[in-house]
C-alpha positions as CSV (number, residue, x, y, z in Angstrom):
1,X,-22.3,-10.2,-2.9
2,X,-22.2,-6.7,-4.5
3,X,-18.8,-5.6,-6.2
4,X,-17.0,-2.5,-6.4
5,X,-14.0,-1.4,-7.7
6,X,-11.7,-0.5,-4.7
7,X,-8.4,1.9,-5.6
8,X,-5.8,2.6,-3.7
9,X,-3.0,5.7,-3.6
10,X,0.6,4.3,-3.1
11,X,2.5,7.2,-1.0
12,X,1.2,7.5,2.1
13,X,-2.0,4.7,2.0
14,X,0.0,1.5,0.4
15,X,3.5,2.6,1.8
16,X,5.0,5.7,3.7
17,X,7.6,6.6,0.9
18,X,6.9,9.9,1.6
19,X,9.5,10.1,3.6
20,X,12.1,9.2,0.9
21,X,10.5,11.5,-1.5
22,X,10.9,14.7,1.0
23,X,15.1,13.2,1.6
24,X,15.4,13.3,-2.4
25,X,13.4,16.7,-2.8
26,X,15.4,18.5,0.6
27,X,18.6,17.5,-1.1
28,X,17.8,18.5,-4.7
29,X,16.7,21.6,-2.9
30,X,19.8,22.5,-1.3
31,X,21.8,22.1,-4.1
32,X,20.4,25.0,-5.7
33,X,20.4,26.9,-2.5
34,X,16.6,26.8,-1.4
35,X,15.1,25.8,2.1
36,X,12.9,23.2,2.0
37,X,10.6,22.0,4.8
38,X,8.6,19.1,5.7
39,X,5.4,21.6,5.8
40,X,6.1,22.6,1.8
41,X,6.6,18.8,1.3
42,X,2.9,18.3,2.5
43,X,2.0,20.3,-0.5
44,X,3.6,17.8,-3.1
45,X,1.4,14.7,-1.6
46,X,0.0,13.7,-4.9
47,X,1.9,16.2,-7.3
48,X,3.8,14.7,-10.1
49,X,7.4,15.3,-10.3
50,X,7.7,17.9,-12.7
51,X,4.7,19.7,-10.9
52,X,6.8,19.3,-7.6
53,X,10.2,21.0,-8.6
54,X,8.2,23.8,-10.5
55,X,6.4,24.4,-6.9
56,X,10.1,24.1,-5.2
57,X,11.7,26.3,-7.5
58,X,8.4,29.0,-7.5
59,X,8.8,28.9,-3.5
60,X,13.0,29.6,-3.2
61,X,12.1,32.1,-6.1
62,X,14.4,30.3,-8.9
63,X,14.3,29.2,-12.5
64,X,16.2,26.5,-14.6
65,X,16.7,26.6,-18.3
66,X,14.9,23.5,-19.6
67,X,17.9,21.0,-19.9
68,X,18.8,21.7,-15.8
69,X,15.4,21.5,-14.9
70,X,14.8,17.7,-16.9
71,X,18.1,17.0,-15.2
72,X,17.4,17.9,-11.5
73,X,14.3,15.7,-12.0
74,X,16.3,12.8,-13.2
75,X,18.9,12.9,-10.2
76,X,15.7,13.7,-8.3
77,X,14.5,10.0,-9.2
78,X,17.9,8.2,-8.7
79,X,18.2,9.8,-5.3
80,X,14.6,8.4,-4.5
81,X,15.4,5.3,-6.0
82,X,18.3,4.6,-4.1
83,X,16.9,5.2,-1.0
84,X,13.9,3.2,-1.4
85,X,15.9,0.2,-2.7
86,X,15.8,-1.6,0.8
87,X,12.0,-1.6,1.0
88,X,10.4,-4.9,1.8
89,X,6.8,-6.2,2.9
90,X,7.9,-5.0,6.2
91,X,7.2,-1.8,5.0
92,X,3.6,-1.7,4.5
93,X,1.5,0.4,6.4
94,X,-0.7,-1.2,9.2
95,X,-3.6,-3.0,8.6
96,X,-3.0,-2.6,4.7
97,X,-2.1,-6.2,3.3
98,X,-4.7,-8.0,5.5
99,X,-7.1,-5.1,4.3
100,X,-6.2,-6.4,0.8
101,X,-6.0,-10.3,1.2
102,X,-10.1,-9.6,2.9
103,X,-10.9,-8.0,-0.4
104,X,-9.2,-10.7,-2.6
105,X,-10.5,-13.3,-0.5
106,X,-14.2,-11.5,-1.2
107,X,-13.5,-11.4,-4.8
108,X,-13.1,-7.6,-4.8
109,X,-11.5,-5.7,-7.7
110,X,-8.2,-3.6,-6.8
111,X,-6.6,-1.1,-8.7
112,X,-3.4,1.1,-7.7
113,X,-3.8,4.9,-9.0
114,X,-0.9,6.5,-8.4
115,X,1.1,9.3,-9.7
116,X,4.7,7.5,-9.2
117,X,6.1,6.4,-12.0
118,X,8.0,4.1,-9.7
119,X,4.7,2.3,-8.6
120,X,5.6,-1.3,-10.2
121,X,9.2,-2.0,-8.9
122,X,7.4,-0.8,-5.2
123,X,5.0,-3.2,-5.3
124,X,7.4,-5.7,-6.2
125,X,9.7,-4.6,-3.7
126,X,6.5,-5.1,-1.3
127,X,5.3,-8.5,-2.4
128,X,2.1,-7.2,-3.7
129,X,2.1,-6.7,-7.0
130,X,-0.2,-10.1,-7.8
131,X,-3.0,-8.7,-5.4
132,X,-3.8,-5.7,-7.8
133,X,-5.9,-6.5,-10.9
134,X,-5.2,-3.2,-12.5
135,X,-2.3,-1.0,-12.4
136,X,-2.4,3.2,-13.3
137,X,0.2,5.2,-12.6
138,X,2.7,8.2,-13.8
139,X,3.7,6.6,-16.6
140,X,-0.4,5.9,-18.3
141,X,-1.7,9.3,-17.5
142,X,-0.8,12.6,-18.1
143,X,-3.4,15.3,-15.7
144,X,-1.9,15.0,-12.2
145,X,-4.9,15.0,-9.3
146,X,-6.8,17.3,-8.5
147,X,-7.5,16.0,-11.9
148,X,-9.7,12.7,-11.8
149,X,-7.8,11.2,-14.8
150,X,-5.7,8.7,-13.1
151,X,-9.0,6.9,-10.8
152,X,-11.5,7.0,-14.0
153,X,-8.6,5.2,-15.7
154,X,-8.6,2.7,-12.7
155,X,-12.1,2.0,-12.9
156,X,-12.7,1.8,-16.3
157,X,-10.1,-0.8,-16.7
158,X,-12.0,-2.5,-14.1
159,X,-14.7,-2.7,-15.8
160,X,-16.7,-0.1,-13.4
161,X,-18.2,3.1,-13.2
162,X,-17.1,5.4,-11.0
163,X,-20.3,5.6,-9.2
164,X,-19.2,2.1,-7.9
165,X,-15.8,3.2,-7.1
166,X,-14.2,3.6,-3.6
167,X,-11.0,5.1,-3.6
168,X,-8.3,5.2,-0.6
169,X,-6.1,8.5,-0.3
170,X,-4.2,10.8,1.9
171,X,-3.3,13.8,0.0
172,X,-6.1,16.7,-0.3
173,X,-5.6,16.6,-4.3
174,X,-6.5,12.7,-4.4
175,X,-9.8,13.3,-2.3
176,X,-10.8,16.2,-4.7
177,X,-9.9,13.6,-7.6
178,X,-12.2,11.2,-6.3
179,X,-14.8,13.4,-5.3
180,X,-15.1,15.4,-8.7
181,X,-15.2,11.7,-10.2
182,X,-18.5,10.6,-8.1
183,X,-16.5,7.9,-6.1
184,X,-16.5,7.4,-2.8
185,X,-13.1,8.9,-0.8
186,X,-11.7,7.5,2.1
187,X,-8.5,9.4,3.7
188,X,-6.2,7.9,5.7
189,X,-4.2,10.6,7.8
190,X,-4.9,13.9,9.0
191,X,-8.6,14.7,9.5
192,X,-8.1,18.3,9.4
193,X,-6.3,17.9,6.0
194,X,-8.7,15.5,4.5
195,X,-11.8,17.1,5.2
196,X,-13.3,16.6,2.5
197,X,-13.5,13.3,2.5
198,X,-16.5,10.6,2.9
199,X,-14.6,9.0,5.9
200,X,-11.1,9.7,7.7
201,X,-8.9,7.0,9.5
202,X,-5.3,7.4,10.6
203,X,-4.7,3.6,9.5
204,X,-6.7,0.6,7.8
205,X,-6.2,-0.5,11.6
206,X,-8.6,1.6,12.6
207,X,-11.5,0.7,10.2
208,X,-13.9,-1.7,11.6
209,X,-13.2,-4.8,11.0
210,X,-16.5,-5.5,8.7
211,X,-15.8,-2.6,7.1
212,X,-15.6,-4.1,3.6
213,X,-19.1,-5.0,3.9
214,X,-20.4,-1.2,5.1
215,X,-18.6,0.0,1.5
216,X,-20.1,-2.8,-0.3
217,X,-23.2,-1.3,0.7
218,X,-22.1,2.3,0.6
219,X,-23.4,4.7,-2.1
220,X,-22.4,8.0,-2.8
């Protein structure tokens, strides 16, 4: 059978923390009197956090000195934290953990390329952290996506080239990250957002059910 190295987003394609995130960022916004909705939240899908509050603060017009900004991202994080501290394997989106026990029961490589720095205790949390070989997120890379950093680092640990890479997204930034690296992007969400993408599904549910073996077979 042929291999590929298949890596997967967290937020939104593993697990819908993005909810929690936009909680912790509406709060942190209102505390230093800016509005913040869930359409500016779609535009921090994939940002890192220090990307994210300079984004919030550029769109309510503000600026922190340096030692408020480091600590609005740190209350930021325990906020999150907090609220994602009841998360079990109850919460993992449709179609994903049978999607993953297929590929492990194939022999498949998985990877998790995320830009959460939070990505290990989740996966705990979830009851999945044994099903991914390789694990890259905020804290082992520094570009945030668009920037392809965080999948080439996936692969590559792998033991693959990102020609035989398929990686599974649902912010715009991650497609373009995969795309600029040669790998093959599947979105999960929004087709009009994800345009740019090889395929589009609004869950794994919705993939075809021998739809491991089309990607095996599947080049760019």
């Amino acid at each position: 059978m042929n291999k590929k190295a298949f890596i997967f987003d967290l937020d939104g394609v593993v697990v819908d923390t993005a909810k929690f995130h936009f909680v912790a960022w509406q709060r942190l916004a209102a505390d230093i009197g800016i509005n913040f909705t869930e359409k500016e939240n779609e535009q921090l899908k994939g940002v890192s956090r220090v990307d994210s509050l300079k984004k919030i603060l550029e769109w309510g017009n503000k600026t922190l000195p340096q030692e408020e900004f480091d600590q609005k991202l740190i209350e930021k994080n325990n906020q999150y934290l907090s609220l994602i501290e009841g998360l079990s394997v109850n919460d993992i989106l449709p179609g994903v953990h049978s999607f993953l026990l297929d590929l492990k029961a194939k022999s498949q490589p998985i990877a998790l390329g995320s830009a959460s720095k939070n990505a290990r205790p989740i996966l705990k949390k979830l009851g999945i952290i044994d099903l991914f070989d390789v694990i890259v997120d905020g804290t082992n890379v520094t570009k945030a996506k668009p920037n392809p950093e965080v999948f080439l680092s996936a692969c590559s640990q792998l033991g693959f080239k990102a020609t035989d890479s398929i990686v599974f997204e649902d912010s715009k930034a991650g497609v373009q990250a995969a795309n600029t690296a040669g790998m093959i992007s599947i979105g999960l969400g929004d087709q009009t957002n994800l345009n740019e993408a090889d395929a589009v599904f609004q869950s794994f549910e919705e993939m075809p059910s021998d739809y491991i073996k089309t990607l095996l077979n599947t080049q760019k």
